[in-house]
N, C-alpha and C positions, 0 to 999 in steps of 0.2 A: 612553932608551927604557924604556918599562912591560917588566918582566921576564916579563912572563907575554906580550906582545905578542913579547916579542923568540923566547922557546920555539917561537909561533908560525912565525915566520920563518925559523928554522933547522929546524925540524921539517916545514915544507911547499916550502921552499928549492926542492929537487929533483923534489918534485911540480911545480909553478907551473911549471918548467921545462920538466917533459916534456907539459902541454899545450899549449905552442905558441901559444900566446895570448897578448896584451899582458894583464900582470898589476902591479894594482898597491896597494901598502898603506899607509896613513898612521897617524903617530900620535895620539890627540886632538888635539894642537897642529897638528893638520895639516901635519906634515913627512913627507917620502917616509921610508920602513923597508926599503921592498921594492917595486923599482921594473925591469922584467926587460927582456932585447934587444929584444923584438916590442914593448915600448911608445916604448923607445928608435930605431927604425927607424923609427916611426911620426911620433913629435913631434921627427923632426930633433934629439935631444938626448940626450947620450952619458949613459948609466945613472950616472959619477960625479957630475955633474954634477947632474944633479936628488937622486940622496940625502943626507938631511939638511934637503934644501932646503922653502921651505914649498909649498902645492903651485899656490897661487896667482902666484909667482915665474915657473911656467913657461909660465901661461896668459893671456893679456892680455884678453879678454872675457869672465872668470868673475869672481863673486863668492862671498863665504861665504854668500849665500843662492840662487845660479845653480849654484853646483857641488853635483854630486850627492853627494860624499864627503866634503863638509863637513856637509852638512847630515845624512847618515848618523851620520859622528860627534856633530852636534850634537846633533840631535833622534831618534834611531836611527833615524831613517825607512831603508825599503826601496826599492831602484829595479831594475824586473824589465825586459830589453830595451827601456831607456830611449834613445832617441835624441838628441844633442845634438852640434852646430856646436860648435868651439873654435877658436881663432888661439891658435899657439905664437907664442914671441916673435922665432923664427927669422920669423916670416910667414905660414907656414902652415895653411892654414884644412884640420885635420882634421875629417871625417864621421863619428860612429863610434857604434854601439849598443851598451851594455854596460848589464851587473849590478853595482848595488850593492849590497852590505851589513855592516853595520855587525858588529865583534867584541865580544863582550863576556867580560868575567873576572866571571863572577858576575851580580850587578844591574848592574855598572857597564861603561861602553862606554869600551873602554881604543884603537879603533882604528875603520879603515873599509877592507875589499879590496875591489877594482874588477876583472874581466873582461870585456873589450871585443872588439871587430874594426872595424876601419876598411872602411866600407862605399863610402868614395871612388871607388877603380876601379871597385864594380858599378855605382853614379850612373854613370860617365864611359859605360862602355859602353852601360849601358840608353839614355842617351841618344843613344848614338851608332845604336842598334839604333832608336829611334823617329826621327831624323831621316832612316835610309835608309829605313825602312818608309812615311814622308810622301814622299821623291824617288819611290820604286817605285811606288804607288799614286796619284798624285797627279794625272794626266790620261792615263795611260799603259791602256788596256783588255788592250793585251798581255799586260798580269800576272795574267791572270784562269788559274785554274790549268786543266790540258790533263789530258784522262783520260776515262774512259769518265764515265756518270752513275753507273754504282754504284758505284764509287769501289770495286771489289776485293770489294765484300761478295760472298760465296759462301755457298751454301744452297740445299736444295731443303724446308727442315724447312717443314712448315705453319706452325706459331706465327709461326715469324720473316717467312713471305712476308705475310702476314696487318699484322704489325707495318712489314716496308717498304713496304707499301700505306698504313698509315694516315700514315708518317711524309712518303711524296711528296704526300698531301694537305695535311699541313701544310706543308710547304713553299711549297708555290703562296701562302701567303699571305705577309703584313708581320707576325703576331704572334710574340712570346718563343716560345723552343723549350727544354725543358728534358728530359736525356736522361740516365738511367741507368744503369749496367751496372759490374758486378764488374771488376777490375782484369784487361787482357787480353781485354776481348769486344769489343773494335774501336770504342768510342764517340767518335773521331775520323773514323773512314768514314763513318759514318749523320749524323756534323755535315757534312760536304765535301758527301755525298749531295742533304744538306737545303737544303744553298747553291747547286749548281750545277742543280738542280731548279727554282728559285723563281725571281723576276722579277728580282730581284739578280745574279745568278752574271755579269754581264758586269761587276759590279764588285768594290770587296777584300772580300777576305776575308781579316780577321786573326786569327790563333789565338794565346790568351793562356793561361797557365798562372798560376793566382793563386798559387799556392804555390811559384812559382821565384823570387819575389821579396822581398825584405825587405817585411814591413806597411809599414816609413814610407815607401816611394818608390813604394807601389802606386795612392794618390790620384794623385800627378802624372805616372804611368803612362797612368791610365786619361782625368784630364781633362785634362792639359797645364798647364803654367804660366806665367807671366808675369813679367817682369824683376821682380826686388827681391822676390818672393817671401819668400824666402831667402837665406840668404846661396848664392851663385853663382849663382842663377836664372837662366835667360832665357825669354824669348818664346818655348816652345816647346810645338806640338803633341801632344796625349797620342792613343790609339790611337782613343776615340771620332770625335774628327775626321778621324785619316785615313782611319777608318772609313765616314767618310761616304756615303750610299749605298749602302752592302753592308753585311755582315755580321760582327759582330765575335763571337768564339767564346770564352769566358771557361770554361775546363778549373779542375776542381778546386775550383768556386764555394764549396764549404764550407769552403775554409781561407777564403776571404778574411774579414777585419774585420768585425764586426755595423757597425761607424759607418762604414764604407766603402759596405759594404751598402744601407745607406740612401741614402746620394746614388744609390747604380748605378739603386736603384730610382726615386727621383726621375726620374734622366733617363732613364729607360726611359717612366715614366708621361706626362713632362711634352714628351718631345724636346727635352730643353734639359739642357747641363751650364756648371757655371760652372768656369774654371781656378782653379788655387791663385794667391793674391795679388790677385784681382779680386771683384767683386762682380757683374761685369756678366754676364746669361746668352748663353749662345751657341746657337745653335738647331743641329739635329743631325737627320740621318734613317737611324738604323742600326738593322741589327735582328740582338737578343742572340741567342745560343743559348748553353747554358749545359748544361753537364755535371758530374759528380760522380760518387762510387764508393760514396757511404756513402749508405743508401736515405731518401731527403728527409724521411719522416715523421719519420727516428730522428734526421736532422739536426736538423730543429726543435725535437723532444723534448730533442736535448741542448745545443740554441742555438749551433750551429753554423749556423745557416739560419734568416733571418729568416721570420717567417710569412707576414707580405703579402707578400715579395719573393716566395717559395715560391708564394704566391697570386695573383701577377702572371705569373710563369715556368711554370706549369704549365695555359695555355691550351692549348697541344700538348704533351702528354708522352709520352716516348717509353722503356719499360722495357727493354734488352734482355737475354733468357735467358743465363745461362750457360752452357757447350758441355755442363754433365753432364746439360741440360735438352734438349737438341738432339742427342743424339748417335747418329743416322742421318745427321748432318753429317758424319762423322768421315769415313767414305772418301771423300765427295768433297772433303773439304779435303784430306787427307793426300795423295791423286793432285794436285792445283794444288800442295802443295809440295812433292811430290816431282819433277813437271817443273820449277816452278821453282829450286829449288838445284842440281837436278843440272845442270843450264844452267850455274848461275852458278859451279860448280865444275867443271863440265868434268868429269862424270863418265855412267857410263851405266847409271846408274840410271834405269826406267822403270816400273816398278810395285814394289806393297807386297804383301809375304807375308801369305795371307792371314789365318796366324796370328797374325801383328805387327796386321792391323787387329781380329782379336778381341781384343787385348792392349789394344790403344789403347780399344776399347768399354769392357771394367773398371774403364777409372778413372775417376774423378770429372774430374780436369783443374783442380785449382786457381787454376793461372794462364790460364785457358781457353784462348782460340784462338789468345795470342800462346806459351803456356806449349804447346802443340802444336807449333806454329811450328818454334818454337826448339826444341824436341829432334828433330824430325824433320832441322830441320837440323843436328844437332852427328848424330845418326846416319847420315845421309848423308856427313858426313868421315871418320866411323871404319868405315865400313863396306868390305869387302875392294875394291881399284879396282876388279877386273875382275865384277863381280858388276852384272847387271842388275836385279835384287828387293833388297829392302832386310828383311836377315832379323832384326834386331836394335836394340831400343830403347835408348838410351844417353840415361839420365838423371843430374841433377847430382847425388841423392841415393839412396843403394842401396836407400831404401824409400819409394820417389816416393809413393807413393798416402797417406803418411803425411804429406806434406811441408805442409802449416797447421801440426802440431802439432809441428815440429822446435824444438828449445828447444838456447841454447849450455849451458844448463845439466844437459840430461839428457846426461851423458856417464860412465864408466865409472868405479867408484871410482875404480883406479890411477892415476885422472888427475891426482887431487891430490897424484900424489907425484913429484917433482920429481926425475929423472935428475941434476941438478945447479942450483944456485943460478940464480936465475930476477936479473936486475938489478933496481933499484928503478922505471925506464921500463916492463919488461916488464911487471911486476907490477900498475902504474897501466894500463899497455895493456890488460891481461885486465880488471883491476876498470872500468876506463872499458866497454873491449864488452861485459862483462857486464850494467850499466846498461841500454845503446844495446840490447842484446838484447830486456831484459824490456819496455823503456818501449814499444818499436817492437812487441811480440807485447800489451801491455795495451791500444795504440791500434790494435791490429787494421791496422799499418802507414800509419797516417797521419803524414805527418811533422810537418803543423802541431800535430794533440795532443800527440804523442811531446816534441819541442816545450817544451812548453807543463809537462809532467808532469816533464821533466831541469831547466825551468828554465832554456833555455840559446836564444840566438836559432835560429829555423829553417834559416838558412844557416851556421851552427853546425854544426846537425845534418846538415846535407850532408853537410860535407866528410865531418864523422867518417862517416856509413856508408859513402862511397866510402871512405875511409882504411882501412876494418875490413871493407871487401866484404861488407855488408850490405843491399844491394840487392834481394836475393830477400825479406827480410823486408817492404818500402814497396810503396805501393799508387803504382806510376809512370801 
C-alpha cells in the first residue's frame, strides 16, 4: 500500500467509524485498504474477506469502466449521490447511492473513498406505501377524507378571508393550484380545502412530499413502472395513476429535480405520463396542486423551479400571510387551542391571561401558527393543574423573539474549554453538527440545498438532523 494512502487510513480509521456509513477505500490497483462493518452488513461479506481483495472480486455486474471507484482512480472523475444497482457474489442485488472521490498525494491519485447508504428498504417500503395507496383508492369513495370544508383554517383577519375566497373559487375548477406560505402557516389546510371544495373531493386525494424521498425513486414514485425496468421492477402503479380522477398534492415542489420537473410538467400539459421502462403513454385525469415555502419567483431565480412549470402552476395562486402579518388572529387561535389541548390533556384550562395574549401580540412568530400551536401547547403542560387561565408562555428558547437568528455557534467563550477530554466520536459529533448547523442556517432550512452544499444525499441529511435534534432549524 502507497505510504501516504496507508497515513490516510490510519489517520481517518476512527473518523470513517463514527459516521456510521458504509465506507470504503481502494488502492490504484483497485484492492480494498479500507473497507468498514456498515459496508460489510450490506454486501453480505465479512470485512476480512474483501481487504486486500480487488474490488471487482466482490462484485459480479461491475466493470473497471461500470465501477465508479475504478474509474475515480482511473480517470479522477468525481461521483456526487450517484446511484447504482450491484449483485454481490453472495446474490445479492444491493440499491445503494453514494459519493465518489478520488485521493490524491500531490498531482498523482494514489486511491478512491466511497460513502454510501443502501436505499433497498426505503424502495421496499415506498412500494409497499404505493401499492396500498392503489388497494385504498382504487373503487372505494369511502376514502374520500371526512371534515368540515375548512379543513381547521381559523381567522377572522380580512386579508386571509379575502384570500380563502379567492382560493374556493379556484377550486370549483380542473386547473394547477399552486400555494405558498412560510414554514408553519398551514399550506396543507388550504390544499384539503381546495380538494374537498371542487368537483374531485369524492375522489383521492393524495399528498406527496417531494423531499422525503431519495431523487432516483421519485420518477417511479410519481409515474409507476414496468417489469424489467430495472433491475427488481415490476408492473407497478406510481401516485399519478392512483391518482386518477382526484387530486394529487406534490409538498415541497422545489426540492424536486429540474429533469423530473419537466415530465411532471409534460403530463400536467399533455394528461398523459409514460412509466419508467416503457415507451407507451398512459392517459391520466388528475389535477396537481402544488406547494412550497421558498417564494417561486426566488425559486426560479435560483433554478430551483422550472419557469414554464412555474407558468403552468400559477393559473390559481394562492399566497398565504404569515401569522406576524395577521395578528388579530392570535386570540382567536390561541382560545381554539387552548380548548383544544386542554381537552386532550384533561386539564381545566379555559381561557388566556390577557397579559399572555398581549405577550403572544409582540412577537413575530417564526414558526407561525404551527410555532403557536406548539408552545401554547407545551404551556398548557407546565402550567399549574389546578389553574383555569393560562398565565405563562413556555418557549424552547429563553429568547424566542430571537429564535431565526439562534446559531450553534454563538455560544460562550468558556465553551471551548473542555471540563475534561472530549473522545475522538464526541469531537467528530460536534465538528459534524457544526457543519449541519451552518449549512442548514445558509439554506435558510431547506434540506434539499443544505443537501446539496454538505455534499451528502438528502436522506443523509435526515437522519443526521433527527440524530443532532435539529429539526427547529428545516423548513418541515
Amino acid at each position: 500500500m502507497d505510504d501516504k494512502l496507508k497515513m490516510v487510513v490510519e489517520t481517518m480509521g476512527d473518523f470513517l467509524e463514527a459516521l456510521k456509513q458504509p465506507v470504503a477505500i481502494i488502492d490504484k490497483e483497485g484492492k480494498y485498504v479500507y473497507y468498514n462493518k456498515y459496508d460489510a452488513e450490506i454486501d453480505h461479506t465479512p470485512v476480512k474477506d474483501a481487504l486486500g481483495n480487488h474490488l471487482l472480486n466482490s462484485y459480479t455486474n461491475l466493470t473497471e469502466e461500470t465501477s465508479t471507484m475504478l474509474r475515480a482512480v482511473k480517470y479522477g472523475e468525481k461521483f456526487i449521490d450517484q446511484h447504482q444497482i450491484y449483485h454481490t457474489r453472495s446474490g445479492k442485488i444491493v440499491d445503494y447511492i453514494h459519493t465518489t472521490l478520488p485521493i490524491y498525494n500531490g498531482a498523482n491519485i494514489i486511491g478512491a473513498i466511497e460513502i454510501g447508504r443502501d436505499i433497498g428498504n426505503i424502495k421496499e417500503l415506498t412500494n409497499q406505501v404505493l401499492d396500498l395507496s392503489a388497494k385504498l383508492y382504487a373503487h372505494d369513495p369511502e376514502q374520500k377524507e371526512m371534515g368540515n370544508e375548512d379543513c381547521g383554517i381559523i381567522t377572522h383577519n380580512i386579508t386571509m378571508k379575502k384570500i380563502l375566497q379567492e382560493l374556493d373559487i379556484y377550486a370549483r375548477s380542473n386547473y394547477p393550484l399552486l400555494i405558498y406560505g412560510e414554514t408553519g402557516t398551514g399550506k396543507e389546510l388550504f390544499v384539503k380545502r381546495a380538494h374537498r371544495k371542487s368537483p374531485r373531493a369524492d375522489n383521492a386525494f393524495i399528498s406527496f412530499n417531494c423531499a422525503a424521498i431519495p431523487d432516483t425513486l421519485l420518477e417511479s414514485i410519481l409515474f409507476g413502472t414496468t417489469k424489467g425496468a430495472f433491475t427488481g421492477a415490476e408492473n407497478r402503479k406510481g401516485f399519478f395513476e392512483i391518482a386518477d380522477g382526484g387530486t394529487l398534492f406534490l409538498d415541497e415542489l422545489n426540492s424536486m429535480p429540474i429533469e423530473i420537473q419537466a415530465k411532471l410538467l409534460r403530463a400536467i400539459q399533455e394528461g398523459q405520463i409514460m412509466k419508467l421502462g416503457t415507451t407507451k403513454p398512459i392517459n391520466i385525469d388528475v389535477r396537481v396542486i402544488a406547494a412550497m415555502n421558498e417564494k417561486p419567483e426566488e425559486a426560479v431565480a435560483n433554478g430551483h423551479l422550472r419557469p414554464d412549470l412555474f407558468y403552468r402552476l400559477s393559473v390559481g395562486m394562492i399566497s398565504i400571510p404569515p401569522l406576524r402579518h395577521r395578528k388579530d388572529d392570535i386570540p382567536l387561535l390561541a382560545d381554539y387551542f387552548i380548548k383544544k389541548f386542554s381537552s386532550e390533556l384533561n386539564r381545566k384550562i379555559r381561557l388566556v391571561n390577557p397579559r399572555i395574549i398581549r405577550e403572544m401580540e409582540q412577537h413575530d412568530w417564526p414558526g407561525n401558527v404551527r410555532m403557536l400551536e406548539n408552545v401554547i401547547r407545551r404551556s398548557i403542560m407546565l402550567e399549574a393543574p389546578d389553574n383555569i387561565a393560562l398565565n405563562e408562555l413556555h418557549f424552547i428558547f429563553p429568547d424566542h423573539s430571537q429564535i431565526e437568528e439562534t446559531r450553534v455557534d454563538q455560544q460562550p467563550e468558556s465553551a471551548g474549554l473542555m471540563e475534561e477530554p472530549l473522545s475522538l466520536a464526541d469531537l467528530v459529533d460536534a465538528f459534524e453538527k457544526d457543519l449541519l448547523v451552518k449549512a442548514l442556517n445558509t439554506s435558510r432550512g431547506n434540506i434539499k440545498q443544505a443537501s446539496h452544499l454538505l455534499q451528502i444525499p438528502r436522506t443523509t441529511l435526515q437522519y443526521k438532523v433527527k440524530k443532532f435534534n435539529l429539526n427547529y432549524l428545516c423548513n418541515n
